[in-house]
VEXLUMFI-765389 format. One record per residue (C-alpha): x, y, z; residue in three letters. Coordinates in steps of 0.2 Angstrom, whole numbers. Each point is the difference from the previous one (the first is absolute). Example, Ala and Ser with C-alpha at 12.3 -4.5 7.8 and 13.67 -1.06 7.14 Angstrom:
! residues 2
c1:c2:c3:rest
62:-22:39:ALA
6:17:-3:SER
***
This chain:
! residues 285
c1:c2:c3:rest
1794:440:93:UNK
6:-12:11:UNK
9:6:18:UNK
19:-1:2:UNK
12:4:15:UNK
-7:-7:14:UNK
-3:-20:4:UNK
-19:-5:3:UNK
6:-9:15:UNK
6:19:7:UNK
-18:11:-5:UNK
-4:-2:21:UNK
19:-2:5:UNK
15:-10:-2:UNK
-6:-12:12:UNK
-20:-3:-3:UNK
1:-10:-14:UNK
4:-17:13:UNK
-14:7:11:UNK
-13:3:-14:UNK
3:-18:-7:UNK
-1:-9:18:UNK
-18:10:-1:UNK
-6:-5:-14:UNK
5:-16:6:UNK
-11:2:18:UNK
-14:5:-13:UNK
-1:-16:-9:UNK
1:-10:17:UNK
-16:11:7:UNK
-10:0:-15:UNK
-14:-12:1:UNK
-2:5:18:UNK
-20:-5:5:UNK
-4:11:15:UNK
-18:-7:7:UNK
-12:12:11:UNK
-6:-3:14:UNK
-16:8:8:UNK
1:5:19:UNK
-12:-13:9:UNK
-15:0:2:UNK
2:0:20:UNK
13:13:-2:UNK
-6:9:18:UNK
2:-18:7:UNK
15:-7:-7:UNK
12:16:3:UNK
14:-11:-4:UNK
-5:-9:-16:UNK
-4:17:-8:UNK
16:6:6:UNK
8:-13:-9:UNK
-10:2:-16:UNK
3:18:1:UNK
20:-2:3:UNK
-1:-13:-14:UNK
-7:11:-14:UNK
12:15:6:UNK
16:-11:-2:UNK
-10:-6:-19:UNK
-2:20:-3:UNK
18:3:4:UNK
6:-16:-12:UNK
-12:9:-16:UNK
7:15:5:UNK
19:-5:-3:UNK
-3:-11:-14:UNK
-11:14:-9:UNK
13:13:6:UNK
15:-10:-9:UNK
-8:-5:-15:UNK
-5:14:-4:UNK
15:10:2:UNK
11:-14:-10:UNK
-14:3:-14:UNK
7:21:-2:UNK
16:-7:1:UNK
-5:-9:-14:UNK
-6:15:-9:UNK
13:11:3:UNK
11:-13:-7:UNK
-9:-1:-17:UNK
0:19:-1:UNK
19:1:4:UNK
5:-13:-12:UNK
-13:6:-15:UNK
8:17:3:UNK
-18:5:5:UNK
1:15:9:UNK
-19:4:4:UNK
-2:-18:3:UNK
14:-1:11:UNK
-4:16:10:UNK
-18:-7:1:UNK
5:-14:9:UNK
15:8:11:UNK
-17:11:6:UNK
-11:-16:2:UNK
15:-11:10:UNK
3:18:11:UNK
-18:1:7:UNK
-3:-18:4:UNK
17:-1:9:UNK
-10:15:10:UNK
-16:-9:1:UNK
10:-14:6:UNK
11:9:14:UNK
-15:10:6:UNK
-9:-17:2:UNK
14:-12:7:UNK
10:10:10:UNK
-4:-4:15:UNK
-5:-16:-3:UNK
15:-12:1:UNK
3:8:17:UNK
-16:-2:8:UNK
-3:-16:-7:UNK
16:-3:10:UNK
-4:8:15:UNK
-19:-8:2:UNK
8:-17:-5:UNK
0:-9:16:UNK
-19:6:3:UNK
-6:-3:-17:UNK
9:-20:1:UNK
-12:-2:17:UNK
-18:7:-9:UNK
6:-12:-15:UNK
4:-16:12:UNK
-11:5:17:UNK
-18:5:-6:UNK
-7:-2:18:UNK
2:18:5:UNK
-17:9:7:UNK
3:21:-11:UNK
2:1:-17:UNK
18:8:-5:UNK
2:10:-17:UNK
11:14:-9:UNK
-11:11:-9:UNK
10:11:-7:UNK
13:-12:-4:UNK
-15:-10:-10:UNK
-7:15:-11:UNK
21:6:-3:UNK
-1:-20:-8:UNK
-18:4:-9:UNK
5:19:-5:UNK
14:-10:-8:UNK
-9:-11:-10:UNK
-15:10:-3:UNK
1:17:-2:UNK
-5:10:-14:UNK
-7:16:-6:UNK
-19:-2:5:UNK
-12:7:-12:UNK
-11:15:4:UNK
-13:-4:15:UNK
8:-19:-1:UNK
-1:-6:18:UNK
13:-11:6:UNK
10:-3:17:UNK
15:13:5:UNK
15:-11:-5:UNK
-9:-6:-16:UNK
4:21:-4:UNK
17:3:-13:UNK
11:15:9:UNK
8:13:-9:UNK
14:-8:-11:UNK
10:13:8:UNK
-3:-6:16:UNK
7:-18:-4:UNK
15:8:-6:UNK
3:10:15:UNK
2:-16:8:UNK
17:-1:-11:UNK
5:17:5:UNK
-2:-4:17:UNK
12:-15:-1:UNK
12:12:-8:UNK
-2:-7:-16:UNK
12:14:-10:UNK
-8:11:-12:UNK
-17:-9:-3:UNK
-11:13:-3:UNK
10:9:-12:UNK
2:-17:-9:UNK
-19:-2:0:UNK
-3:18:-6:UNK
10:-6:-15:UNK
-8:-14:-4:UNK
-18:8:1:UNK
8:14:-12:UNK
4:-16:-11:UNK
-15:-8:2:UNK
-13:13:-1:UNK
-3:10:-15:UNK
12:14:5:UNK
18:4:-6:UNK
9:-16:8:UNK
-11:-7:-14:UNK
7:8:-15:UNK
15:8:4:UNK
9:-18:0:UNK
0:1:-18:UNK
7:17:-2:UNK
18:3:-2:UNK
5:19:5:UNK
13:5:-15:UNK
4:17:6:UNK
-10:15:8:UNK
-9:3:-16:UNK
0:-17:-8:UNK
-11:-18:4:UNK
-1:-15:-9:UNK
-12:-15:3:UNK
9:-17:5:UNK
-8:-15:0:UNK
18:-10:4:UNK
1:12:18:UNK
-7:-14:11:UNK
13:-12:5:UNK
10:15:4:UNK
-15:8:10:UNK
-2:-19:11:UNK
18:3:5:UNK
-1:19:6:UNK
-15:-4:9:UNK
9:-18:10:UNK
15:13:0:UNK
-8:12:8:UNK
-11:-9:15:UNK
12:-16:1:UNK
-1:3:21:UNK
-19:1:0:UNK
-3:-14:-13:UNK
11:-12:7:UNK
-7:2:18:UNK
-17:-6:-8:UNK
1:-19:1:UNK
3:-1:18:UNK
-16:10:4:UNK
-9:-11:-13:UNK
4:-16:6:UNK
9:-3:15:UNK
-13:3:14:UNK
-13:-11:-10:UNK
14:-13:1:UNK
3:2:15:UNK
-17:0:6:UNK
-1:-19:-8:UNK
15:-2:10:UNK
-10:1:15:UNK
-15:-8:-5:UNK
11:-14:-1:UNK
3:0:19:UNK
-17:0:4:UNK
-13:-18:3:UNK
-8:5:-17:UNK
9:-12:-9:UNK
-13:3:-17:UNK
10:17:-1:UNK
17:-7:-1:UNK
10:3:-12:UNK
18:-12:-7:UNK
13:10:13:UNK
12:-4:-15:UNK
-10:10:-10:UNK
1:16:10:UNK
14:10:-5:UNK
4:7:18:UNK
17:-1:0:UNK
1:10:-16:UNK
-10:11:10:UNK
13:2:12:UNK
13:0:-13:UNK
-7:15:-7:UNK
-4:10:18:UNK
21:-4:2:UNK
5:9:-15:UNK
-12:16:2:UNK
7:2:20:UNK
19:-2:-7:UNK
***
């Protein structure tokens, strides 16, 4: 029952096939990453600026897990929504259209803001980094437990106790975060998906062909043609997806790259910014 119609290189749009394979590419350049912890000192309310420095350096380690995590793991629905498309899967494919929509949210809701104020704090995080003479202490909480929420969350277990950021949101919640960046239709997209993915009607009625008023049949050849009215149907919102899946955590190892960390560098040939741009060109023409 294999899908016919559509290319696999046009599932996320006509032009996210050369972004996707650049990312895969970044993937196999950041795996093997080692990223080594380091304990505040011992002399922390002595040495204000060495622990400023360990805490800055651990931050900037965060935010490089964070992107490389965030990519990978996007790449890896892509995968699967792949497999379901070109096995003419349709469960399968919905499955993972569901899974690649709500870590795209958990990715925007996390990494939203933090290209821009890694960019904005650049200059004061560069001296902490090279200058660990100073006499206060200088942190972002908030901007730490967005990093650890990130990486961390999950459903806690009844009377489980556990840091605030270390507490999963509402999937809801994460996808609002699409909404809000006027990401077309995306709720109505991940009310189908659910339908398909729970047991409810999305989940049989694929199979069903509606003969007449009075007449049904069961079809088990329906699901190619049910992949293609659903990509039909939410084209606008399913090809926004990438860019809110990986282009901030790109761009966050952009900047990391500007900063005197060099153990979070990363190849700049290997970071696909100017497809990037290429992209934000064609959506604003």
């Amino acid at each position: 029952m294999a899908a016919a119609n559509i290319e696999k290189a046009d599932l996320l749009g006509r032009d996210a096939d050369k972004y996707l394979g650049e990312l895969r590419l970044l993937v196999e350049a950041l795996s093997g990453t080692r990223y080594a912890l380091e304990s505040l000192p011992e002399t922390a309310t002595a040495d204000l600026g060495r622990a400023s420095a360990t805490y800055w350096r651990e931050i900037l380690l965060r935010c490089h897990l964070a992107s490389a995590l965030a990519i990978h793991r996007g790449l890896r629905w892509v995968a699967g929504i792949e497999l379901g498309y070109q096995s003419g899967n349709f469960l399968a494919f919905a499955a993972c259209l569901r899974g690649f929509l709500e870590s795209t949210a958990d990715t925007h809701d996390c990494f939203r803001t933090v290209p821009h104020f890694l960019e904005k704090t650049r200059d004061a995080i560069a001296s902490i980094l090279t200058d660990q003479s100073a006499a206060v202490f200088v942190g972002a909480p908030s901007f730490e437990e967005r990093l650890i929420h990130f990486t961390h969350a999950r459903r806690l277990k009844k009377d489980e106790r556990a840091p605030d950021a270390h507490k999963a949101k509402p999937t809801t919640d994460y996808i609002k975060s699409l909404e809000e960046a006027k990401v077309a239709e995306i709720f109505d997209l991940y009310s189908e998906l659910c339908d398909c993915t729970h047991p409810a009607f999305g989940s049989t009625n694929f199979a069903i062909d509606v003969l007449s008023q009075d007449l049904l049949a069961f079809n088990a050849r329906t699901e190619p043609a049910r992949i293609l009215e659903l990509l039909d149907l939410y084209r606008k919102t399913i090809e926004q997806l990438p860019d809110f899946a990986f282009d901030e955590p790109v761009l966050t190892l952009g900047m990391l790259n500007l900063l005197p960390a060099t153990e979070f560098h990363t190849q700049r040939e290997k970071l696909p910014t100017a497809t990037i741009r290429a992209r934000l060109r064609t959506r604003s023409t």
